[in-house]
PQR file with spaces between the fields and no chain letter, atoms N, CA, C, O and H, PARSE charges and radii, in Angstrom:
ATOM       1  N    UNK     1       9.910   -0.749  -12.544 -0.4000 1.5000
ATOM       2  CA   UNK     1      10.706    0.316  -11.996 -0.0000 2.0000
ATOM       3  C    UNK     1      10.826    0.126  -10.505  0.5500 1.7000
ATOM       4  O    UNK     1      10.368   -0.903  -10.009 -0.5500 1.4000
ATOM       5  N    UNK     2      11.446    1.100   -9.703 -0.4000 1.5000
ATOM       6  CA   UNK     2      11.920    0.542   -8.406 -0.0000 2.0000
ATOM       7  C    UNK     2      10.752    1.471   -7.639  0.5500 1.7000
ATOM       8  O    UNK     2      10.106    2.446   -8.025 -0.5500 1.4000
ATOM       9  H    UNK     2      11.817    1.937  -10.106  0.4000 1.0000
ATOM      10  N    UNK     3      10.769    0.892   -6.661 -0.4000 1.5000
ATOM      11  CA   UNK     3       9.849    1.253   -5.931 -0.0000 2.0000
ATOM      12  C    UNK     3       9.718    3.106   -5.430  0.5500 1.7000
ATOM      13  O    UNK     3       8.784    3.891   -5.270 -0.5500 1.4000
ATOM      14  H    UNK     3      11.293    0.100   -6.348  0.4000 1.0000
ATOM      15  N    UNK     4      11.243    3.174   -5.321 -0.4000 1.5000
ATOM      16  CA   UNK     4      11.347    4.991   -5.040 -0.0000 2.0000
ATOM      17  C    UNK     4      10.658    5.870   -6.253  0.5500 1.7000
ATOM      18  O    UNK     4       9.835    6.781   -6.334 -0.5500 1.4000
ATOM      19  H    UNK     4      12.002    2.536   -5.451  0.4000 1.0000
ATOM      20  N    UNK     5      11.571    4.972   -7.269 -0.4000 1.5000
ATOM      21  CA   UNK     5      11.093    5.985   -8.495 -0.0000 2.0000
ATOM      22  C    UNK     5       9.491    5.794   -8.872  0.5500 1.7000
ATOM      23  O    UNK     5       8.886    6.573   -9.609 -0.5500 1.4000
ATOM      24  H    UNK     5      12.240    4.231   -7.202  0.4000 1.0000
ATOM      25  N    UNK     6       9.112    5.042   -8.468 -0.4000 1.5000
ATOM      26  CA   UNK     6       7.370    4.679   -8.966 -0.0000 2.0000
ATOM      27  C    UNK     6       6.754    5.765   -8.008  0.5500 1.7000
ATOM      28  O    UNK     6       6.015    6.666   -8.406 -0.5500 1.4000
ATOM      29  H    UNK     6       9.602    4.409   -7.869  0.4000 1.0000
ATOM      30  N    UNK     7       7.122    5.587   -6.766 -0.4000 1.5000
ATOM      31  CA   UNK     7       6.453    6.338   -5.734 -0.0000 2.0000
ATOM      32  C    UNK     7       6.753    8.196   -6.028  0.5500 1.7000
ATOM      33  O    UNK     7       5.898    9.078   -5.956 -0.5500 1.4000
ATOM      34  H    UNK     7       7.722    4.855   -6.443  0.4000 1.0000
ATOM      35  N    UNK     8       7.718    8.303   -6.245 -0.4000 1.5000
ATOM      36  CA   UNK     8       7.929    9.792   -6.797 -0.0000 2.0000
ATOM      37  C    UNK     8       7.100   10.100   -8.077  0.5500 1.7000
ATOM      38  O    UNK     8       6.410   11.109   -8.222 -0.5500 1.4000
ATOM      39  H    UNK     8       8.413    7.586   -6.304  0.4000 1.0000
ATOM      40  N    UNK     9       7.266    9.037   -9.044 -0.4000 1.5000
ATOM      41  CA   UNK     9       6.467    9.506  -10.078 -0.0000 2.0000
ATOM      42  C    UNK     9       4.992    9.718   -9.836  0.5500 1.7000
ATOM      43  O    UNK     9       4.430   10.789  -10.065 -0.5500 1.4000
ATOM      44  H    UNK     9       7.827    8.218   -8.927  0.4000 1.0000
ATOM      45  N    UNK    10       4.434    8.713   -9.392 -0.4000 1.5000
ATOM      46  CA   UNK    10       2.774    9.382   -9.073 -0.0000 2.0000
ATOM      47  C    UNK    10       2.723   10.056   -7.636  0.5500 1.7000
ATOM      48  O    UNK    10       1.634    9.993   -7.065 -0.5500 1.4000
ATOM      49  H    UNK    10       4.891    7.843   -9.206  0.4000 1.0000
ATOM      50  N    UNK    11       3.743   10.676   -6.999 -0.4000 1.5000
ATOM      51  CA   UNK    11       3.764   12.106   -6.028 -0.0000 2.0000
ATOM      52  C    UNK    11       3.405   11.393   -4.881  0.5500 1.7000
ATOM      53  O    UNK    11       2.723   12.070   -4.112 -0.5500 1.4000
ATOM      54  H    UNK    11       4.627   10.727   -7.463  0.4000 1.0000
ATOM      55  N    UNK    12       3.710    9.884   -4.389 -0.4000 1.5000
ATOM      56  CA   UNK    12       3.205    9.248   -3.182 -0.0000 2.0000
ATOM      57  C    UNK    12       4.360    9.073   -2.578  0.5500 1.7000
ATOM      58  O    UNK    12       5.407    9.351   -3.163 -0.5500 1.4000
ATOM      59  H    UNK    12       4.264    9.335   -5.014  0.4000 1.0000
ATOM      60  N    UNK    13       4.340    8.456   -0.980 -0.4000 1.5000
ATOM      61  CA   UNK    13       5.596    8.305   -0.205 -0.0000 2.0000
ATOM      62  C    UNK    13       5.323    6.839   -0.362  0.5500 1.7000
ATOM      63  O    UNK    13       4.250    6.336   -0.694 -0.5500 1.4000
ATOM      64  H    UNK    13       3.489    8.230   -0.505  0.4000 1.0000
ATOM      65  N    UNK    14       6.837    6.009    0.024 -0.4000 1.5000
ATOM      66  CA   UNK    14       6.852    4.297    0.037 -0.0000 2.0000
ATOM      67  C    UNK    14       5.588    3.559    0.620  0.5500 1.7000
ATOM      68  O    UNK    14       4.924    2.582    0.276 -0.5500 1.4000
ATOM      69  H    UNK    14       7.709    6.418    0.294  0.4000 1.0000
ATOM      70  N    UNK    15       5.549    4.588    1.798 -0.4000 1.5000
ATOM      71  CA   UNK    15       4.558    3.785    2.402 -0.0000 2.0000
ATOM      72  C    UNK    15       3.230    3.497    1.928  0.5500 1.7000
ATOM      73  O    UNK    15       2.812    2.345    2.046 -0.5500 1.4000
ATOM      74  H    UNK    15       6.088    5.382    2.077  0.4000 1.0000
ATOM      75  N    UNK    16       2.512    4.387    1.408 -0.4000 1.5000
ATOM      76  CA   UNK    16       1.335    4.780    0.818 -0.0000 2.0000
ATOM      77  C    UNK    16       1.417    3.927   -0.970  0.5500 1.7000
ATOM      78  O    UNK    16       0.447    3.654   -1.677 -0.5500 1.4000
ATOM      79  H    UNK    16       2.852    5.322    1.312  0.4000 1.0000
ATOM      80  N    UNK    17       2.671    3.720   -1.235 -0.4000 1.5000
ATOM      81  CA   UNK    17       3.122    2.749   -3.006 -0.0000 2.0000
ATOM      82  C    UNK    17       2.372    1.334   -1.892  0.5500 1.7000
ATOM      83  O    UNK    17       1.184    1.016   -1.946 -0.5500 1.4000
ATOM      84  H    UNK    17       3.459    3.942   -0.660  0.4000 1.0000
ATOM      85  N    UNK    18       3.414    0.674   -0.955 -0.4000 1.5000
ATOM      86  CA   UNK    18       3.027   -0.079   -0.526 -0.0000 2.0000
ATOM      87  C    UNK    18       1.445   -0.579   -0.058  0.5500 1.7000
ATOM      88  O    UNK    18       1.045   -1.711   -0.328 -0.5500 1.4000
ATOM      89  H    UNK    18       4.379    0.932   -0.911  0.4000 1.0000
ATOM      90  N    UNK    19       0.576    0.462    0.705 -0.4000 1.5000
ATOM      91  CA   UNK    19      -0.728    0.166    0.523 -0.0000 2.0000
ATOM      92  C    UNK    19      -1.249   -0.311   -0.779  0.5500 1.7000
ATOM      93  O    UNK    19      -1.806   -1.385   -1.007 -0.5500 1.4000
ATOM      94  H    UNK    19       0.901    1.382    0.924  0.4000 1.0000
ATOM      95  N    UNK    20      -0.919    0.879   -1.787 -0.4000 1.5000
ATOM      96  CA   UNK    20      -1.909    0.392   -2.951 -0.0000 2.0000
ATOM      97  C    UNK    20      -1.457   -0.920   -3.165  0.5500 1.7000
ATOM      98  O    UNK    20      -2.436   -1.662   -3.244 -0.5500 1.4000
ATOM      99  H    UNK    20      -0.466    1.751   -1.602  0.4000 1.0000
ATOM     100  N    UNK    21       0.229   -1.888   -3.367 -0.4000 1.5000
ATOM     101  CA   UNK    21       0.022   -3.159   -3.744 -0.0000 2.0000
ATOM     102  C    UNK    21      -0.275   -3.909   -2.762  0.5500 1.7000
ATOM     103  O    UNK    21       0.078   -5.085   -2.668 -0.5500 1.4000
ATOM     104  H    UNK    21       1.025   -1.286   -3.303  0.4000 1.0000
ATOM     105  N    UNK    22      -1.117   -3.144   -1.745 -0.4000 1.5000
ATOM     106  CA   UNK    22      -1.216   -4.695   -1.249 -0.0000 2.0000
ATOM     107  C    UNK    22      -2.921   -4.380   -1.286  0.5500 1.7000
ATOM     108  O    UNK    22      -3.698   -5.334   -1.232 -0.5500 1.4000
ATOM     109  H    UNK    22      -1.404   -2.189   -1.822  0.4000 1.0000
ATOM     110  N    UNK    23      -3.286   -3.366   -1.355 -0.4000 1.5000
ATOM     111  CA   UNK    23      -4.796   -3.429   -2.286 -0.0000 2.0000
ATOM     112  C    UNK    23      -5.247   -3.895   -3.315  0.5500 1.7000
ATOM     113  O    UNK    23      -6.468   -3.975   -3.449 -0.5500 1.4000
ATOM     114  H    UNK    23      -2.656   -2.591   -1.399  0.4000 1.0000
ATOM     115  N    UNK    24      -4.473   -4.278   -4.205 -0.4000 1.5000
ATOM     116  CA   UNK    24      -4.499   -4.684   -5.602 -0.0000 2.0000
ATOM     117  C    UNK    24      -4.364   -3.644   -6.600  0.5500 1.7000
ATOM     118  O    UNK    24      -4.463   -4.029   -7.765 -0.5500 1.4000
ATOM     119  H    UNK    24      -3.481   -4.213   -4.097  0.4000 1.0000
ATOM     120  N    UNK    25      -4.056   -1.790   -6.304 -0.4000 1.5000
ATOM     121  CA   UNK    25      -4.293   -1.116   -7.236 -0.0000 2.0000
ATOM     122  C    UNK    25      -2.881   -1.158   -8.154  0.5500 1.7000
ATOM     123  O    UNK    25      -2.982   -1.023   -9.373 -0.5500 1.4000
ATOM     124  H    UNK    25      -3.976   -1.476   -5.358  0.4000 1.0000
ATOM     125  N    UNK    26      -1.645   -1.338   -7.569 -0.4000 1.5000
ATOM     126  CA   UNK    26      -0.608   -1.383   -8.271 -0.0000 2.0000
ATOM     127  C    UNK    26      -0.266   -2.847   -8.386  0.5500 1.7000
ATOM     128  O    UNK    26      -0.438   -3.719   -7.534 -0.5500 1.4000
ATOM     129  H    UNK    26      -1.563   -1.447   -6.578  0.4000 1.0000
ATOM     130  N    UNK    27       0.318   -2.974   -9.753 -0.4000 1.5000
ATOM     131  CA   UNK    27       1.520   -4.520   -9.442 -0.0000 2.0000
ATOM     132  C    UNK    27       2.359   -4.657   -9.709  0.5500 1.7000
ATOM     133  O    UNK    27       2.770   -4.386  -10.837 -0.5500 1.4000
ATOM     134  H    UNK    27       0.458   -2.265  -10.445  0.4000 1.0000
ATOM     135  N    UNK    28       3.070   -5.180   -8.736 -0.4000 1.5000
ATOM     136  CA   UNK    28       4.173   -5.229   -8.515 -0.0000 2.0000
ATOM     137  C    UNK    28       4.912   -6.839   -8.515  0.5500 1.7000
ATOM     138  O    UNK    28       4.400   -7.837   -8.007 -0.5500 1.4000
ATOM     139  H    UNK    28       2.736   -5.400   -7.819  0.4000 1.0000
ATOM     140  N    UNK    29       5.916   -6.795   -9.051 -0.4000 1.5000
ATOM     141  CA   UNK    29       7.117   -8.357   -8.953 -0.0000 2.0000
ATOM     142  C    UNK    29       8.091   -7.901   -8.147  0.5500 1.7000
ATOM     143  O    UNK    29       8.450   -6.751   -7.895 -0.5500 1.4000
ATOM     144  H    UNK    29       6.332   -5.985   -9.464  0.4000 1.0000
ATOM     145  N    UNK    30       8.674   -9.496   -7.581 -0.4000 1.5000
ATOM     146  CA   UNK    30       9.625   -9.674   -7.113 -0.0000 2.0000
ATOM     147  C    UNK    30      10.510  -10.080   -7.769  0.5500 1.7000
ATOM     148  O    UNK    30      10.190  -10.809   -8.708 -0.5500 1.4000
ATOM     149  H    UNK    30       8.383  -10.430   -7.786  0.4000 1.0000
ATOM     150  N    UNK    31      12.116   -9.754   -7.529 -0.4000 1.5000
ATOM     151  CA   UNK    31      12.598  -10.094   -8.786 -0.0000 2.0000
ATOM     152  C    UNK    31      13.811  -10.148   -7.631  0.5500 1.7000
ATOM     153  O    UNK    31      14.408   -9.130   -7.279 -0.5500 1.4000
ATOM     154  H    UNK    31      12.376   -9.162   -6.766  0.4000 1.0000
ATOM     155  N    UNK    32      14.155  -11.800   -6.964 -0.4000 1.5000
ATOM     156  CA   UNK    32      15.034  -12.236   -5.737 -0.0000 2.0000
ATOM     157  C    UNK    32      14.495  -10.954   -4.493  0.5500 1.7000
ATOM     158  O    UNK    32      13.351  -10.855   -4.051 -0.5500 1.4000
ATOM     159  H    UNK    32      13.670  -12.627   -7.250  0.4000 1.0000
ATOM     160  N    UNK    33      15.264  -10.384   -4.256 -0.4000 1.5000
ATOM     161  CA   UNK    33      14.739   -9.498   -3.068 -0.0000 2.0000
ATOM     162  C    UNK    33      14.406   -7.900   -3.345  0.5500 1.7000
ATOM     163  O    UNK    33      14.374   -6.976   -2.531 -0.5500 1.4000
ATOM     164  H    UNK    33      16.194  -10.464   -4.614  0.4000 1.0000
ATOM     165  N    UNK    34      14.219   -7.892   -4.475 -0.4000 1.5000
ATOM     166  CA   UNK    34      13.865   -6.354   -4.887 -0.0000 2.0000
ATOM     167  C    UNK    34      12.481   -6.216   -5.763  0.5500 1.7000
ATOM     168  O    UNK    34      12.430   -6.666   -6.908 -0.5500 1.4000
ATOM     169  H    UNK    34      14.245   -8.642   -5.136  0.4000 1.0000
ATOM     170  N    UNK    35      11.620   -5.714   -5.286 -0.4000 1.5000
ATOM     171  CA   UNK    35      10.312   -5.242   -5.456 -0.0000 2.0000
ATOM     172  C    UNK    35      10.507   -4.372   -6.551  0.5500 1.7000
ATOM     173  O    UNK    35      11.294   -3.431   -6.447 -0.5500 1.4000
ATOM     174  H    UNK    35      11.661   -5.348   -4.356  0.4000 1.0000
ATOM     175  N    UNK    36       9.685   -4.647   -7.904 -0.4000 1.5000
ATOM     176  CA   UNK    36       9.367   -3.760   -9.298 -0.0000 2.0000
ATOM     177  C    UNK    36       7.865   -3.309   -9.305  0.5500 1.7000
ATOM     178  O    UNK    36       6.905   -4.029   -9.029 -0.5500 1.4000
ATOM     179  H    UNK    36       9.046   -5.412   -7.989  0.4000 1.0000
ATOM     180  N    UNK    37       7.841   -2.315   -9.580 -0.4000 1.5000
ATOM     181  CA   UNK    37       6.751   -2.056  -10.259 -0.0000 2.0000
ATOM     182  C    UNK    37       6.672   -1.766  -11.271  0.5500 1.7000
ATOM     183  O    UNK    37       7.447   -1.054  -11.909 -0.5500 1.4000
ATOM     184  H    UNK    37       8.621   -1.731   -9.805  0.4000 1.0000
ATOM     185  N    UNK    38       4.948   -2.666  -11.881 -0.4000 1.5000
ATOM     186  CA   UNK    38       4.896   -2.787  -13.263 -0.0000 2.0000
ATOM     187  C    UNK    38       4.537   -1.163  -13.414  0.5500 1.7000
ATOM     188  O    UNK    38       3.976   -0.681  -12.431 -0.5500 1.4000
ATOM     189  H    UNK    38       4.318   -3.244  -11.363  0.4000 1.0000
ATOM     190  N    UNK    39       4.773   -0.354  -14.426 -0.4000 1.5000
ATOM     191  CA   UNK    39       4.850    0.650  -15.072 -0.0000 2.0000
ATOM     192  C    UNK    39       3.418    0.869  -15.627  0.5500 1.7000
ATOM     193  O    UNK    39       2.707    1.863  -15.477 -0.5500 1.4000
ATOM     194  H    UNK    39       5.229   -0.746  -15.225  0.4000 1.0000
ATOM     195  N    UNK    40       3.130   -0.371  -16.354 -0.4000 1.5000
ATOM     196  CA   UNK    40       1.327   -0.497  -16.951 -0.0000 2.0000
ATOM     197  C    UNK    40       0.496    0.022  -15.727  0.5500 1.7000
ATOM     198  O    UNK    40      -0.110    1.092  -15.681 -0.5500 1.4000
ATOM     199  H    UNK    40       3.707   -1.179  -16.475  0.4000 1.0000
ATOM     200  N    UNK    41       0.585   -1.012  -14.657 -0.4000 1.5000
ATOM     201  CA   UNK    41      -0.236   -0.552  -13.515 -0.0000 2.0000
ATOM     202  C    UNK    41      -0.144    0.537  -12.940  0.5500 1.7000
ATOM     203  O    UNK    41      -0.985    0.499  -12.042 -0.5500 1.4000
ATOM     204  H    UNK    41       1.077   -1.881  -14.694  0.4000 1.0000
ATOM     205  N    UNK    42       0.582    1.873  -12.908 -0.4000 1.5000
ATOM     206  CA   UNK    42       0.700    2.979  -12.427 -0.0000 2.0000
ATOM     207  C    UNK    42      -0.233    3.758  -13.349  0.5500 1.7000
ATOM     208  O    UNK    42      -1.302    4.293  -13.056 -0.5500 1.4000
ATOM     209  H    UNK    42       1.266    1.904  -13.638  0.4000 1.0000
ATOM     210  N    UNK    43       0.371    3.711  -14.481 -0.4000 1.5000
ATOM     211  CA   UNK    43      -0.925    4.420  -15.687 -0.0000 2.0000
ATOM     212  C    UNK    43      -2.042    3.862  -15.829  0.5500 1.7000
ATOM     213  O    UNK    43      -2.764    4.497  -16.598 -0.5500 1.4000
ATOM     214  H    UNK    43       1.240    3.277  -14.719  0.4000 1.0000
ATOM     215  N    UNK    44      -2.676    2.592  -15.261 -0.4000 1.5000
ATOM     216  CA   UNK    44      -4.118    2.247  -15.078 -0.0000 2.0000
ATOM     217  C    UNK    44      -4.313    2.873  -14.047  0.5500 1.7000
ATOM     218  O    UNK    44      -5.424    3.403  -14.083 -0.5500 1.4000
ATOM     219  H    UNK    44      -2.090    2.076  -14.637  0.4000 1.0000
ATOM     220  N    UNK    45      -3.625    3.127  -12.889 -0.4000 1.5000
ATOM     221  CA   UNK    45      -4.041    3.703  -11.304 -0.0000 2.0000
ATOM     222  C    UNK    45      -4.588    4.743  -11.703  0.5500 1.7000
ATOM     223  O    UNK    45      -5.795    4.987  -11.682 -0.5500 1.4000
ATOM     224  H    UNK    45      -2.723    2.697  -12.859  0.4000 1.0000
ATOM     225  N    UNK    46      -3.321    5.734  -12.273 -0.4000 1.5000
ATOM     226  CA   UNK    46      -3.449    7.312  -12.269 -0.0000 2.0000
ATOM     227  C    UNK    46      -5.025    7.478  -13.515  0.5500 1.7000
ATOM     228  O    UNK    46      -5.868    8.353  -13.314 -0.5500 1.4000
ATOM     229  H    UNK    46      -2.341    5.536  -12.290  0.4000 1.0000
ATOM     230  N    UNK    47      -5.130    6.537  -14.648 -0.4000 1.5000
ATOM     231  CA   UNK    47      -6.587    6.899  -15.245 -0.0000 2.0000
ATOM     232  C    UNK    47      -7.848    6.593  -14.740  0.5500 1.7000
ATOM     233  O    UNK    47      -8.917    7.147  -15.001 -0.5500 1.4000
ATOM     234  H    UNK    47      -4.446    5.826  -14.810  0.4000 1.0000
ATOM     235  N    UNK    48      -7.575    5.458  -13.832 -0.4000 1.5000
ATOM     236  CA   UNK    48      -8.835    5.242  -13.092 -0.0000 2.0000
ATOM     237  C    UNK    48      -9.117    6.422  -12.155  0.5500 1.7000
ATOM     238  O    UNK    48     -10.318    6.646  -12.004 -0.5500 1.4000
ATOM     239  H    UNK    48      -6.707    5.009  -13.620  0.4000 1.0000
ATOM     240  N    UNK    49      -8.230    7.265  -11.459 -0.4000 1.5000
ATOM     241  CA   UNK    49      -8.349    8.261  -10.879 -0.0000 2.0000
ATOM     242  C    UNK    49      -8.811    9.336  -11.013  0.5500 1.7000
ATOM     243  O    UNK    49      -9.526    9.895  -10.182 -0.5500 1.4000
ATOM     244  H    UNK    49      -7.254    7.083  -11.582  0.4000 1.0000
ATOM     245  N    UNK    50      -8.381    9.895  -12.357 -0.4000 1.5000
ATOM     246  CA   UNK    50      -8.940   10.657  -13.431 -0.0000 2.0000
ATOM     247  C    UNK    50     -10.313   10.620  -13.514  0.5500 1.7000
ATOM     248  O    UNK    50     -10.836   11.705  -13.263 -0.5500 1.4000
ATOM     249  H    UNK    50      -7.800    9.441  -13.032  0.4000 1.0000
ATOM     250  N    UNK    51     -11.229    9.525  -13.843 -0.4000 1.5000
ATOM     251  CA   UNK    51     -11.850    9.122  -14.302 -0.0000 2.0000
ATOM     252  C    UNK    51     -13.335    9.909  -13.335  0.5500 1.7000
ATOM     253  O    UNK    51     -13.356    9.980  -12.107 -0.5500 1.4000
ATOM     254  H    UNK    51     -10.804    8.643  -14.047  0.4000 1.0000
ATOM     255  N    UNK    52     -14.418   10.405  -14.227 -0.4000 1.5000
ATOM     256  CA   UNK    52     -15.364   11.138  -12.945 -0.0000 2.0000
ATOM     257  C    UNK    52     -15.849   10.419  -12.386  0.5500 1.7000
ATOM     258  O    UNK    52     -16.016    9.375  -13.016 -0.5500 1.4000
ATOM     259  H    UNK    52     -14.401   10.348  -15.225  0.4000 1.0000
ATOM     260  N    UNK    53     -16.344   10.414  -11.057 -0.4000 1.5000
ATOM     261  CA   UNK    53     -17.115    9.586  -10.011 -0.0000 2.0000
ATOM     262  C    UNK    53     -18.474   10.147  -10.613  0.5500 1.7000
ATOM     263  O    UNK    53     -19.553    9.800  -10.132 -0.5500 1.4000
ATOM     264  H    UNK    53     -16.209   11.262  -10.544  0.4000 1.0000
């Protein structure tokens, strides 16, 4: 999915989508000059989050 819509869906701004892939929590492809995010990796983010400390 595109980067706006990923970032709206789990309630973050671009900038803050961008941290997590470059943390490793999201992943993301390039696909020529437009950045995807994988969809799997948003729902591993958001359950690891979930998840109790």
């Amino acid at each position: 999915m595109k980067v706006n819509e990923a970032a709206r869906m789990i309630g973050v701004g671009r900038t803050k989508l961008y941290e997590l892939i470059a943390a490793g929590d999201v992943e993301a492809v390039k696909l020529g000059k437009s950045t995807r995010i994988v969809t799997a990796s948003l729902h591993r983010l958001i359950m690891r989050r979930r998840e109790p400390e």
